[in-house]
TIVO-2410 file (N, C-alpha, C; in nm, 3 decimals):
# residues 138
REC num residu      c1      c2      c3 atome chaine
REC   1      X   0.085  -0.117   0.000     N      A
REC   1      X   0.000   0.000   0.000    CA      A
REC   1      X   0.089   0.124   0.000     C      A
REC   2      X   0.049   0.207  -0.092     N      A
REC   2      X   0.112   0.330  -0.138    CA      A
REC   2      X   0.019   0.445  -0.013     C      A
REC   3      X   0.089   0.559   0.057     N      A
REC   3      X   0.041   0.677   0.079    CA      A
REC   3      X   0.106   0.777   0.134     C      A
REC   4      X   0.053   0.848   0.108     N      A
REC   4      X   0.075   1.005   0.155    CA      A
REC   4      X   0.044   1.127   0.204     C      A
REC   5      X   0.088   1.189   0.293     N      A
REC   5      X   0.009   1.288   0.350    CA      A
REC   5      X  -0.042   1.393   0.224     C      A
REC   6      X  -0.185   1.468   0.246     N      A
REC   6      X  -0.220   1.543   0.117    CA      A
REC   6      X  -0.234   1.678   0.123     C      A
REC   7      X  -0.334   1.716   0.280     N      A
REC   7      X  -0.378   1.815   0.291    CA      A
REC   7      X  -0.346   1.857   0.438     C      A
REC   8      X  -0.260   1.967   0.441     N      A
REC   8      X  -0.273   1.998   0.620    CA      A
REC   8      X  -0.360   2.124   0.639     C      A
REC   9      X  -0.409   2.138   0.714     N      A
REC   9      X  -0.532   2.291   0.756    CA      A
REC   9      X  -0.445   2.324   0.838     C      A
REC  10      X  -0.447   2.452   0.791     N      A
REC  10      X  -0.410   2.568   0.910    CA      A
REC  10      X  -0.524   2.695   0.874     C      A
REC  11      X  -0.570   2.737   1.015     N      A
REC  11      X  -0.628   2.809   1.058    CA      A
REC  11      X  -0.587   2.940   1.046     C      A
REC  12      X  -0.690   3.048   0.961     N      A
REC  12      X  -0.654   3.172   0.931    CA      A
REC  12      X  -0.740   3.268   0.951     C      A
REC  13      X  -0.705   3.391   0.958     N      A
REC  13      X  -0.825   3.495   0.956    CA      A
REC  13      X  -0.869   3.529   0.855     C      A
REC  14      X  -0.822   3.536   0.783     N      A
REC  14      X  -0.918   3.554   0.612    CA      A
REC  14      X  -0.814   3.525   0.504     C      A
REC  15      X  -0.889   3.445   0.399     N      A
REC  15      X  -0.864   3.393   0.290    CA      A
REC  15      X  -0.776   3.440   0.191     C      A
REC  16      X  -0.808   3.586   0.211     N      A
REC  16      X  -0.709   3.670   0.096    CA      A
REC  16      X  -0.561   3.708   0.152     C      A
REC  17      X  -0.614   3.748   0.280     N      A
REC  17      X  -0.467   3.785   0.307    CA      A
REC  17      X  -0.370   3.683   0.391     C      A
REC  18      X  -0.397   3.572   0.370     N      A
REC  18      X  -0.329   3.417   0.377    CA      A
REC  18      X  -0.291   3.390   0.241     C      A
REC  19      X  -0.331   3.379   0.127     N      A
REC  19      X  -0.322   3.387   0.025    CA      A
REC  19      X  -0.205   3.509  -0.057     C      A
REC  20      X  -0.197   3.610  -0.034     N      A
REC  20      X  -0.089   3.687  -0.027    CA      A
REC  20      X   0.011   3.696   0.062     C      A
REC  21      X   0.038   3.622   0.168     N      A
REC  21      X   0.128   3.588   0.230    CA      A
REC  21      X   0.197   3.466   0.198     C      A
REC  22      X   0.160   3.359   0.142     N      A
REC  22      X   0.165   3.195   0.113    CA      A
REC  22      X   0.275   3.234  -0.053     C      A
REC  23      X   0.164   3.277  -0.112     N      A
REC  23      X   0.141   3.285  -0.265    CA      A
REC  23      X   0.264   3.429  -0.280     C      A
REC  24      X   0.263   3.540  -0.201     N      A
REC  24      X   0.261   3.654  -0.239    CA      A
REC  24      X   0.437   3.639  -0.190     C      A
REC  25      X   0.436   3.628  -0.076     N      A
REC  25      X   0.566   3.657  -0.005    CA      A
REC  25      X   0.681   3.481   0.006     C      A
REC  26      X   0.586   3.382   0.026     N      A
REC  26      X   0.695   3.294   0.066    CA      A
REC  26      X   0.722   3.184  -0.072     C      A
REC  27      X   0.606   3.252  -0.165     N      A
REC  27      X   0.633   3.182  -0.284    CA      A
REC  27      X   0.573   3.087  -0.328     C      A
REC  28      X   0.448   3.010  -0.263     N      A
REC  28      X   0.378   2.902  -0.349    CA      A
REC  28      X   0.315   2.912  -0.413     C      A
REC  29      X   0.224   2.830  -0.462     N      A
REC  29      X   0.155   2.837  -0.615    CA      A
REC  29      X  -0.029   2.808  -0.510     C      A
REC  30      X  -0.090   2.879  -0.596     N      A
REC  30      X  -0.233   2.872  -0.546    CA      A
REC  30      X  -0.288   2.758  -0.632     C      A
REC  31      X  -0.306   2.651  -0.566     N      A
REC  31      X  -0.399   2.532  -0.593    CA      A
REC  31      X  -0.524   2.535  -0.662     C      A
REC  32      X  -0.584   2.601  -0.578     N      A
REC  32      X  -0.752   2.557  -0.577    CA      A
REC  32      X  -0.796   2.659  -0.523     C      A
REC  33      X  -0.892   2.728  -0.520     N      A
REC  33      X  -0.929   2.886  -0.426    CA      A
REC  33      X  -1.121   2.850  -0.517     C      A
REC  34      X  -1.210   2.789  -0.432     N      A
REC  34      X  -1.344   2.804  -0.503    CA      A
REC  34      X  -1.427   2.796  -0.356     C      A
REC  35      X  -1.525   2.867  -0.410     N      A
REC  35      X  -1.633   2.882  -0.326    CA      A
REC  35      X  -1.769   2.753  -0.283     C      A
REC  36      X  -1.769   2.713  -0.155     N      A
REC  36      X  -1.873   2.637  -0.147    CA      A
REC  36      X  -2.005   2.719  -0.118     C      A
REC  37      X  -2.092   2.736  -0.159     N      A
REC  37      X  -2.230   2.749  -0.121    CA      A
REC  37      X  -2.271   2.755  -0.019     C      A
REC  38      X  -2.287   2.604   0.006     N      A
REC  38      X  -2.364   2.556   0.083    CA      A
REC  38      X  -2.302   2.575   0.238     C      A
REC  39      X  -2.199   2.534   0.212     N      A
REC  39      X  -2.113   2.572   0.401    CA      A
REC  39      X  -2.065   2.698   0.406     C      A
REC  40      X  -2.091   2.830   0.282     N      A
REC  40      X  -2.039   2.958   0.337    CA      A
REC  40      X  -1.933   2.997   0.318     C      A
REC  41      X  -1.878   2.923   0.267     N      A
REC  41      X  -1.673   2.891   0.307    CA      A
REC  41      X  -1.583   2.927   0.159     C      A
REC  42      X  -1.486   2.906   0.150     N      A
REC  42      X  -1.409   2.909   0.060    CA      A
REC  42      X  -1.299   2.757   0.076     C      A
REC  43      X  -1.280   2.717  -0.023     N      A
REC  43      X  -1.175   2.544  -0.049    CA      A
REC  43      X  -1.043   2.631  -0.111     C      A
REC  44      X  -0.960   2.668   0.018     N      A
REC  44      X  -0.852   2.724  -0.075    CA      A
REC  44      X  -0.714   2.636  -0.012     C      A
REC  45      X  -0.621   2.580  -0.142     N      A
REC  45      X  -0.513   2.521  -0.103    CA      A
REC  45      X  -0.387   2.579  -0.188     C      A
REC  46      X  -0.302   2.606  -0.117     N      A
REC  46      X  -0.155   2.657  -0.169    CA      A
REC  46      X  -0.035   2.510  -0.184     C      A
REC  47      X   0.048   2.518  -0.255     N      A
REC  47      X   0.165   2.478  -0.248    CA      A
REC  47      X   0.288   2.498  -0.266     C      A
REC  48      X   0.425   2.495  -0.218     N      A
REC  48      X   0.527   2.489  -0.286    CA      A
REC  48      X   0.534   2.456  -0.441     C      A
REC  49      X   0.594   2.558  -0.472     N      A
REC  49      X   0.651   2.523  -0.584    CA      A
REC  49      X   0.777   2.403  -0.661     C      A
REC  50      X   0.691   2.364  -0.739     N      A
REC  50      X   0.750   2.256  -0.785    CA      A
REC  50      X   0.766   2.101  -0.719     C      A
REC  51      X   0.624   2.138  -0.627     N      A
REC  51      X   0.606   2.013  -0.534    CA      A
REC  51      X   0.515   1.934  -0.583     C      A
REC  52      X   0.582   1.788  -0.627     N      A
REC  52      X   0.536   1.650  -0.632    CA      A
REC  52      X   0.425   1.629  -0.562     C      A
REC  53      X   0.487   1.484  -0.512     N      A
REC  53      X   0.402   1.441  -0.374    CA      A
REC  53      X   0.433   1.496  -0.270     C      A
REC  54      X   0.365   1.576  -0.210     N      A
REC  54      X   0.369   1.624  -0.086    CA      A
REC  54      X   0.252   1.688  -0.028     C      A
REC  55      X   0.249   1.665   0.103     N      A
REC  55      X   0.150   1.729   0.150    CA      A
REC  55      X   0.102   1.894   0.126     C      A
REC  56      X  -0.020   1.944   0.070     N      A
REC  56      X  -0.089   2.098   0.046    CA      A
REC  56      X  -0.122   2.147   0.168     C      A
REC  57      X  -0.159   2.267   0.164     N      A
REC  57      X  -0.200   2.349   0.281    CA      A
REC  57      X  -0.304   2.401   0.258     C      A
REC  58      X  -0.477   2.339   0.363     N      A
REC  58      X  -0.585   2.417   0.310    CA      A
REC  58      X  -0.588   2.536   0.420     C      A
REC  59      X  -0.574   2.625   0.365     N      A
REC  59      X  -0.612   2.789   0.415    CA      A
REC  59      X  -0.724   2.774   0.503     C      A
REC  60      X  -0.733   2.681   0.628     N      A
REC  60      X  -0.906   2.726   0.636    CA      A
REC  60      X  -0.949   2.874   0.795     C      A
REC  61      X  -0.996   2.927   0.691     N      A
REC  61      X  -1.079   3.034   0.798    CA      A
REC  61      X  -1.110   3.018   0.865     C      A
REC  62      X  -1.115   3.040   0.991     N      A
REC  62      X  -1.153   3.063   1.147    CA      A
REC  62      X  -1.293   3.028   1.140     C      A
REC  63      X  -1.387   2.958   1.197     N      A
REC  63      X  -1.496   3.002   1.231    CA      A
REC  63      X  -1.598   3.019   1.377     C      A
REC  64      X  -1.521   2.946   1.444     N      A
REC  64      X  -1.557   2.944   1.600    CA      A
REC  64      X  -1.444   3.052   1.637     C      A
REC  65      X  -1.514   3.069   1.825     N      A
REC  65      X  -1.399   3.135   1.910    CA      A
REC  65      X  -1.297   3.034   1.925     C      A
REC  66      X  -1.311   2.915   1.945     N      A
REC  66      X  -1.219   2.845   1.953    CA      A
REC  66      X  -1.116   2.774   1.893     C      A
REC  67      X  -1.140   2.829   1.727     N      A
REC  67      X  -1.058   2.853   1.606    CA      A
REC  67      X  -0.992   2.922   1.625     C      A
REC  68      X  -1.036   3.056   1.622     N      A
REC  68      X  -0.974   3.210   1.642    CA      A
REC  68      X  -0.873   3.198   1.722     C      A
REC  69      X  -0.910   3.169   1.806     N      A
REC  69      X  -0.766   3.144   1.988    CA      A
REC  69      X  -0.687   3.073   1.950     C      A
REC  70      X  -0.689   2.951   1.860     N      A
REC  70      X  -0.583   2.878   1.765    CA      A
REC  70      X  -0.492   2.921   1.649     C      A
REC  71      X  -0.546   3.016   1.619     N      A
REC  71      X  -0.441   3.087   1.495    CA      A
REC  71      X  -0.301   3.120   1.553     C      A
REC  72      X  -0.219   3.082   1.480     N      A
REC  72      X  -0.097   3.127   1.497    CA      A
REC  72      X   0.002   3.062   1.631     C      A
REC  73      X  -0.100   2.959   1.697     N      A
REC  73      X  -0.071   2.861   1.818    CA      A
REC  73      X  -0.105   2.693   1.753     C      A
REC  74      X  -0.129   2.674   1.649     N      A
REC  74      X  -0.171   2.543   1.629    CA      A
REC  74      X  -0.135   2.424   1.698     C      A
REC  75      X   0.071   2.457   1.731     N      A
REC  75      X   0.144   2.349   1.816    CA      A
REC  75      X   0.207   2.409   1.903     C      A
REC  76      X   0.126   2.513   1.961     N      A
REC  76      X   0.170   2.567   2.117    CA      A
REC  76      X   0.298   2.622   2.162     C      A
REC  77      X   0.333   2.698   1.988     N      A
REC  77      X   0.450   2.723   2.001    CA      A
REC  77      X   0.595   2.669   1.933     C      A
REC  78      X   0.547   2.496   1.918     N      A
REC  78      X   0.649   2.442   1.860    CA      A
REC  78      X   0.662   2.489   1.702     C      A
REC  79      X   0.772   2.450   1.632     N      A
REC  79      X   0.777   2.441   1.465    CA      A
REC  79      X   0.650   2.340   1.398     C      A
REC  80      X   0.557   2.442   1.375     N      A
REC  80      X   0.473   2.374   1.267    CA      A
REC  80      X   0.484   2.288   1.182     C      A
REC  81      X   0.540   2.339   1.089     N      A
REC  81      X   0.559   2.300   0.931    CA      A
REC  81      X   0.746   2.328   0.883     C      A
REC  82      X   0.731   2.228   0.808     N      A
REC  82      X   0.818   2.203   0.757    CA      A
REC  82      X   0.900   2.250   0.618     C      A
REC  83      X   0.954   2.321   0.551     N      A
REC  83      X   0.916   2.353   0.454    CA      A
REC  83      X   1.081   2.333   0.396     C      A
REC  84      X   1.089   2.156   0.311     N      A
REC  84      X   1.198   2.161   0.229    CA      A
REC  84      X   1.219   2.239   0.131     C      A
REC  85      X   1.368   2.251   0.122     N      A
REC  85      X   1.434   2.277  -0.012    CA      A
REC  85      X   1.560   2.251  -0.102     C      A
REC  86      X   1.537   2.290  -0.184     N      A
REC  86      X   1.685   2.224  -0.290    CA      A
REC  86      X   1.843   2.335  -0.265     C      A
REC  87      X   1.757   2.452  -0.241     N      A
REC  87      X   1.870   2.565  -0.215    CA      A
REC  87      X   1.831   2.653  -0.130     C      A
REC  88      X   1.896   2.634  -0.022     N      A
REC  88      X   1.861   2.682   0.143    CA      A
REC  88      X   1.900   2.846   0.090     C      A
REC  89      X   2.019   2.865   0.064     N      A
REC  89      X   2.036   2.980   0.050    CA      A
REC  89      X   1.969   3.103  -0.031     C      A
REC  90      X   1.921   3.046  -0.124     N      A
REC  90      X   1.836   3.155  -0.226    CA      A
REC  90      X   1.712   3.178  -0.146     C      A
REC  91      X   1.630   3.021  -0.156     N      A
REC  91      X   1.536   3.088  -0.017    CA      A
REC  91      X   1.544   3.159   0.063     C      A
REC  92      X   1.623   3.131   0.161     N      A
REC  92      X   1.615   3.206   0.277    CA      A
REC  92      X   1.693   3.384   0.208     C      A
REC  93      X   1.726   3.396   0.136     N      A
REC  93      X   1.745   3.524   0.074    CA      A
REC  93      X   1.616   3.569   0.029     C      A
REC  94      X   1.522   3.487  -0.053     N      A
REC  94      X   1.444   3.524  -0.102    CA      A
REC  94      X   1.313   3.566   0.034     C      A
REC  95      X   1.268   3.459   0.060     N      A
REC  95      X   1.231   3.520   0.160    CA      A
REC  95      X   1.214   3.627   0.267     C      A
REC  96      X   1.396   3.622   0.315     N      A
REC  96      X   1.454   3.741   0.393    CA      A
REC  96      X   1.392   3.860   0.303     C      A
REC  97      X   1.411   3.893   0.171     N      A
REC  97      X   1.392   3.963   0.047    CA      A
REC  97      X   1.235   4.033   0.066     C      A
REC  98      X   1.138   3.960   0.099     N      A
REC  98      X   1.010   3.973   0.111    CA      A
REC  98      X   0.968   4.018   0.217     C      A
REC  99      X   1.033   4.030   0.299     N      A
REC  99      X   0.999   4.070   0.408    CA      A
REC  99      X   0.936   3.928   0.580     C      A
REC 100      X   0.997   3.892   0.559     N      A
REC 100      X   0.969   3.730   0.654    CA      A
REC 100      X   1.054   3.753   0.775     C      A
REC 101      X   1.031   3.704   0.908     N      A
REC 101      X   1.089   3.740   1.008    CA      A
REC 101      X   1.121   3.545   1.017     C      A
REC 102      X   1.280   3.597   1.063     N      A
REC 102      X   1.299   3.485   1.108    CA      A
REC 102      X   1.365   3.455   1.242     C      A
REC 103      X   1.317   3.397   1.264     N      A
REC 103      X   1.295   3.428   1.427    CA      A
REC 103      X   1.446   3.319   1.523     C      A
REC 104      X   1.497   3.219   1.408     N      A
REC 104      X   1.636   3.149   1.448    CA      A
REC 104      X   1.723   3.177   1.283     C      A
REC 105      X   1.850   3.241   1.323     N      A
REC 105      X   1.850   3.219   1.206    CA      A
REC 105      X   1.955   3.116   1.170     C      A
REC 106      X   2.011   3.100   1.040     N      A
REC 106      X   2.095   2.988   0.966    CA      A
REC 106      X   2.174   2.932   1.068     C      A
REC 107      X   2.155   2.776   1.015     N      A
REC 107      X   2.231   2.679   1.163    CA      A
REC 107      X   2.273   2.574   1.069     C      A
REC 108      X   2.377   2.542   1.044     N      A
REC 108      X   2.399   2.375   1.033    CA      A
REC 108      X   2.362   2.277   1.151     C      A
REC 109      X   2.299   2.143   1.088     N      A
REC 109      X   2.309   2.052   1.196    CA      A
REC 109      X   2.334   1.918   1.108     C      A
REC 110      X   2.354   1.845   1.201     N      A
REC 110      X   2.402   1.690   1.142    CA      A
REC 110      X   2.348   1.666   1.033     C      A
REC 111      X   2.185   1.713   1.004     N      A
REC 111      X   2.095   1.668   0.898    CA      A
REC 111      X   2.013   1.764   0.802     C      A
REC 112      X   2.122   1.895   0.816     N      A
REC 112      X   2.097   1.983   0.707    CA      A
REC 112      X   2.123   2.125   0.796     C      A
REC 113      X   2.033   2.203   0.685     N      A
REC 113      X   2.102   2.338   0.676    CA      A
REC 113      X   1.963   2.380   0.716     C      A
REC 114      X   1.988   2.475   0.826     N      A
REC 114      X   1.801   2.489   0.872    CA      A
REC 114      X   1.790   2.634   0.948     C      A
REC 115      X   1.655   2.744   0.926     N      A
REC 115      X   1.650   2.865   1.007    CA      A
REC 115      X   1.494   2.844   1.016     C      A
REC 116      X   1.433   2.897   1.101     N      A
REC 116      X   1.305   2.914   1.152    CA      A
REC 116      X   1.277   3.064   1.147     C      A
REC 117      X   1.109   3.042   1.052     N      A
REC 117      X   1.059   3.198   1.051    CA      A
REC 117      X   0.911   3.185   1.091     C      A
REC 118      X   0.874   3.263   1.107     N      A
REC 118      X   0.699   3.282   1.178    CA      A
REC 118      X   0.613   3.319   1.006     C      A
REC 119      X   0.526   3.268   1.036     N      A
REC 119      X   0.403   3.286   0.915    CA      A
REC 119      X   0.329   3.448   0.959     C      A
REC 120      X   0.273   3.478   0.888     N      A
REC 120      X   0.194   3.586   0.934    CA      A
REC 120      X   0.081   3.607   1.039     C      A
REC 121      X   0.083   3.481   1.092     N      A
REC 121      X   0.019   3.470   1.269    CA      A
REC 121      X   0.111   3.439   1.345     C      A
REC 122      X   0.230   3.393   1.295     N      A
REC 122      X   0.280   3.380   1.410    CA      A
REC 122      X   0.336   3.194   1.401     C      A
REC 123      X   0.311   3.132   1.345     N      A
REC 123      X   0.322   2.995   1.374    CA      A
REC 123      X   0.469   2.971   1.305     C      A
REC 124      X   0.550   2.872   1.380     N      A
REC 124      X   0.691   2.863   1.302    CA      A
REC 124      X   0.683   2.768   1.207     C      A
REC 125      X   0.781   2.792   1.124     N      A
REC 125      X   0.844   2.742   1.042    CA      A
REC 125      X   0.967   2.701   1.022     C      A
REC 126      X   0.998   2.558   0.974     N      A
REC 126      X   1.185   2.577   0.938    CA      A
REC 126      X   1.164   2.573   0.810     C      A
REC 127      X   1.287   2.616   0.755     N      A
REC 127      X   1.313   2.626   0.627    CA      A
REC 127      X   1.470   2.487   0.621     C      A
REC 128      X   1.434   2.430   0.547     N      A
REC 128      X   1.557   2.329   0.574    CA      A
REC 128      X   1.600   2.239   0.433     C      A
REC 129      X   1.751   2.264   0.410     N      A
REC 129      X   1.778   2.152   0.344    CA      A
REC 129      X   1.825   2.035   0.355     C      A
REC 130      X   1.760   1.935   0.320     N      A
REC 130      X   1.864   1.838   0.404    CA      A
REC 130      X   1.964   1.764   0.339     C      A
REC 131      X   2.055   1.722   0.427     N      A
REC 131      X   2.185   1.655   0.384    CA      A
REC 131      X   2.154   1.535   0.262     C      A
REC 132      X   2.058   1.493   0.268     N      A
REC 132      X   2.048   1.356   0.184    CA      A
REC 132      X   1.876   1.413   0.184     C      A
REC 133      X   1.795   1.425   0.057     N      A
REC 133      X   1.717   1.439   0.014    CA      A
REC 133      X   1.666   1.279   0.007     C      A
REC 134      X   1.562   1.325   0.107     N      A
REC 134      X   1.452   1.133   0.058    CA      A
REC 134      X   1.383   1.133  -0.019     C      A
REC 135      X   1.373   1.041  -0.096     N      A
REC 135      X   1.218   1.000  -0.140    CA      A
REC 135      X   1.094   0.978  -0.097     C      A
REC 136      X   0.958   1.070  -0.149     N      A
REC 136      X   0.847   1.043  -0.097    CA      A
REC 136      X   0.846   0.943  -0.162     C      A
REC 137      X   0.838   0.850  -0.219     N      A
REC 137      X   0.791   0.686  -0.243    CA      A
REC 137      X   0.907   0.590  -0.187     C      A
REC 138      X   0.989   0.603  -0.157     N      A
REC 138      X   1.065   0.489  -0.053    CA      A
REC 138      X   1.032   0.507   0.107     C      A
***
């Protein structure tokens, strides 16, 4: 049996300006952005560029208080998300470039080249290359 992670939700305050932060500043490609009807909502998913198999990110909007109080805390602080790459350095230039706070910056470690930046709520991120690139199908 073949699988893979597809879709992760993270919790936002509105659609557009998650969408210009994702898309606008850190560089992914807008998926899918359509309107449901019936639940009110918007189906919006971003990705890295030039990403295969890998898990997407659905944008989803807040809709309880107890959403809201979750933005930008999803893992209480820890590094969220993960966000490989082929060239640590242009990224993290590019990024830096855009305006992105990074909140650890450039570190070697045993298993790559890695800095941590906050999303536009607040939730971390590493940016990391790693020493030996895996395969999503092995």
């Amino acid at each position: 049996m073949n699988q893979f992670l597809g879709l992760v939700s993270l919790v936002v305050h509105d659609y557009d300006e998650a969408i210009a932060f994702f898309v606008g500043k850190v560089g992914f490609e807008l998926v899918e952005d359509r309107f449901i009807p019936e639940e009110g909502k918007r189906w919006v998913v971003v990705q890295p560029r030039g990403a295969g198999h890998g898990a997407q990110l659905l944008l989803a909007r807040a809709s309880t208080p107890e959403q809201v109080a979750r933005i930008g805390m999803q893992t209480g602080g820890r590094v969220a998300f993960f966000l490989y790459t082929d060239d640590f350095w242009r990224d993290h230039a590019r990024l830096s470039d855009h305006g992105i706070q990074f909140v650890r910056g450039p570190a070697e470690q045993p298993y790559g080249t890695v800095a941590v930046f906050k999303d536009l709520y607040g939730n971390l991120w590493d940016l990391l290359q790693l020493r030996t690139i895996r395969s999503v199908t092995s």
